[in-house]
C-alpha positions in Angstrom: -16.6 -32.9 2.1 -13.9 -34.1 -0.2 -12.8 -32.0 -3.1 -9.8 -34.4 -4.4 -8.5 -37.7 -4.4 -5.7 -39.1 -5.0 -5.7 -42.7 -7.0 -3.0 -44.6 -6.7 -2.5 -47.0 -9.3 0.4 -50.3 -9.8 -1.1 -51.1 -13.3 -2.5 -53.9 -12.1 -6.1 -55.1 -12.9 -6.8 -55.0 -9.7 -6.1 -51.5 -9.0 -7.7 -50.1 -11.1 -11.1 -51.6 -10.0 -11.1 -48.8 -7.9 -12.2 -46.8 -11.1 -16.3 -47.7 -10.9 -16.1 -46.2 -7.6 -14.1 -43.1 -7.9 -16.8 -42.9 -11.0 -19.7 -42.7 -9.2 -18.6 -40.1 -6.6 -16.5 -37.9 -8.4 -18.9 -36.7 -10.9 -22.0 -36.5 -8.2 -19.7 -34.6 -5.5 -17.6 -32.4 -7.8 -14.3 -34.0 -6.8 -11.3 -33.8 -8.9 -9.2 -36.3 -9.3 -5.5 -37.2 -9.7 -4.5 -40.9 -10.8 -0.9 -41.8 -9.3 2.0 -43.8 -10.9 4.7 -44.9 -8.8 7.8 -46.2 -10.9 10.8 -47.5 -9.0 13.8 -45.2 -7.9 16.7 -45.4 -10.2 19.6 -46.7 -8.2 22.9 -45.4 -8.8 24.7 -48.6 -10.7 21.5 -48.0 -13.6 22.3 -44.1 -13.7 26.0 -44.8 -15.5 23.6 -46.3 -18.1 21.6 -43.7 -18.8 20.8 -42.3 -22.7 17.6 -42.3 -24.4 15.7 -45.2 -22.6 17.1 -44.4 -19.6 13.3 -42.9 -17.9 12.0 -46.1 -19.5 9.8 -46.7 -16.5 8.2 -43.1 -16.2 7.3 -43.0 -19.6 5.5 -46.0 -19.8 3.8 -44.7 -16.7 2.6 -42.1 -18.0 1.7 -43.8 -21.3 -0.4 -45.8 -18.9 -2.4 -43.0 -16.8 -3.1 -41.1 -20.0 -6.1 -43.3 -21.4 -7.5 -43.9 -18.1 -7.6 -40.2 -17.6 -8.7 -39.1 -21.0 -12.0 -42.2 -20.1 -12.9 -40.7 -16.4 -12.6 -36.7 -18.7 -15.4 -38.8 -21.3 -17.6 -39.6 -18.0 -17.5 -35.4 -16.8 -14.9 -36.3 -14.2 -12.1 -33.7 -13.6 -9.2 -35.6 -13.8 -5.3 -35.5 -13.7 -2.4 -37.5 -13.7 1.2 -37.8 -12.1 4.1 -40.2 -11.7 6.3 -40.1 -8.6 9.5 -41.8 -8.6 10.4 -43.1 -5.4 9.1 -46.1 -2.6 5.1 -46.7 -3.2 4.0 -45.8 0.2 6.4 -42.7 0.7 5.2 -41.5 -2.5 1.5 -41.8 -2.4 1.6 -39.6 1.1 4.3 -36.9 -0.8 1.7 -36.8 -3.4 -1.3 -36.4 -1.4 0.5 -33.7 0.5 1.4 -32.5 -3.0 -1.8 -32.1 -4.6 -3.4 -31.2 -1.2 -5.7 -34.4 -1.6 -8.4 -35.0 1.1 -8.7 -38.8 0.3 -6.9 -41.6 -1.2 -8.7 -43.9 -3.1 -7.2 -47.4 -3.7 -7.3 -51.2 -3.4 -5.7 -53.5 -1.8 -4.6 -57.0 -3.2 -5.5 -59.0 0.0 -2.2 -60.8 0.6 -2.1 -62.6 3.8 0.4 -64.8 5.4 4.2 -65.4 3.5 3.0 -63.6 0.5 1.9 -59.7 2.8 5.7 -61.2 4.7 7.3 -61.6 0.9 6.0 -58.4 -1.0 4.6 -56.0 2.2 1.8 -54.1 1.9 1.5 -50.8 0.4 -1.8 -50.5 1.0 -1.2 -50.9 4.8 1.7 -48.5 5.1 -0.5 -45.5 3.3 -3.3 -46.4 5.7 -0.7 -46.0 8.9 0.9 -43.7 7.8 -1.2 -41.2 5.7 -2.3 -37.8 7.5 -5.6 -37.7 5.8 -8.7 -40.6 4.9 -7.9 -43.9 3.3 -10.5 -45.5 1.6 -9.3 -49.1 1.1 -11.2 -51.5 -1.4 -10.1 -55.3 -1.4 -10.3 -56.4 -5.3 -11.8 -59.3 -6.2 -12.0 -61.0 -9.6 -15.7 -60.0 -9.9 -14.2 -56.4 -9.1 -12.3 -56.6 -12.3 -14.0 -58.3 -14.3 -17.5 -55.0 -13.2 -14.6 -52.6 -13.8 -14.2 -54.0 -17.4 -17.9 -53.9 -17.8 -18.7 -50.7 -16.6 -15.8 -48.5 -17.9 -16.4 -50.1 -21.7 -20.2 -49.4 -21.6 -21.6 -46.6 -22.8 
């Protein structure tokens, strides 16, 4: 039985249609869950710039996760949220370890051919390389546009 799962999320409309899912099981099976930002690393030519806007990136993250988190807490689920610096796929796996997840949760954008060669898959690196479940969803536009409906309806 899973007891928490980790959600990554790119801010992407796509991602988060994983949300009607992770809604209906969560609540039902008593899992908590923690919603995942990954922001780029800061290289070390951007660090000699650094000042007040220099976590720019993080923040916004986290201004990002908090109203998705503070909806799935409206709907009973017990939720939390994180942002990891760092490559995607190296992250997600750190933080699953981290928060001693059981399953990811996440979708993928269904790139094939020069585009999955252009941008690589994130999606496919967690699922190879992960140590625990992957549940993969491919979004479609009907995903996002059921997400939309079902998170704004009562």
């Amino acid at each position: 039985m899973y007891r928490r799962v980790l959600v990554p999320l790119d801010g992407s409309p796509e991602a988060e249609a994983i949300l009607p899912f992770i809604l209906q099981i969560a609540g039902p099976l008593d899992i908590d869950v923690v919603l995942l930002r990954v922001v780029p690393a800061v290289r070390e030519s951007e660090k000699s710039l650094s000042g007040p806007g220099a976590d720019v990136s993080a923040i916004d993250a986290r201004e990002y996760l908090a109203p998705l988190a503070v909806e799935l807490r409206g709907r009973g689920v017990r939720v939390e949220a994180m942002v990891r610096r760092g490559p995607p796929a190296a992250e997600i796996i750190a933080a699953a370890r981290e928060v001693n997840a059981d399953l990811v949760a996440m979708t993928t954008h269904g790139r094939t051919g020069l585009r999955r060669l252009a941008f690589g898959s994130v999606a496919e690196l967690v699922l190879r390389r992960a140590a625990l479940p992957v549940f993969l969803m491919q979004a479609t536009a009907a995903d996002v546009e059921r997400r939309a409906t079902r998170l704004t309806s009562p």
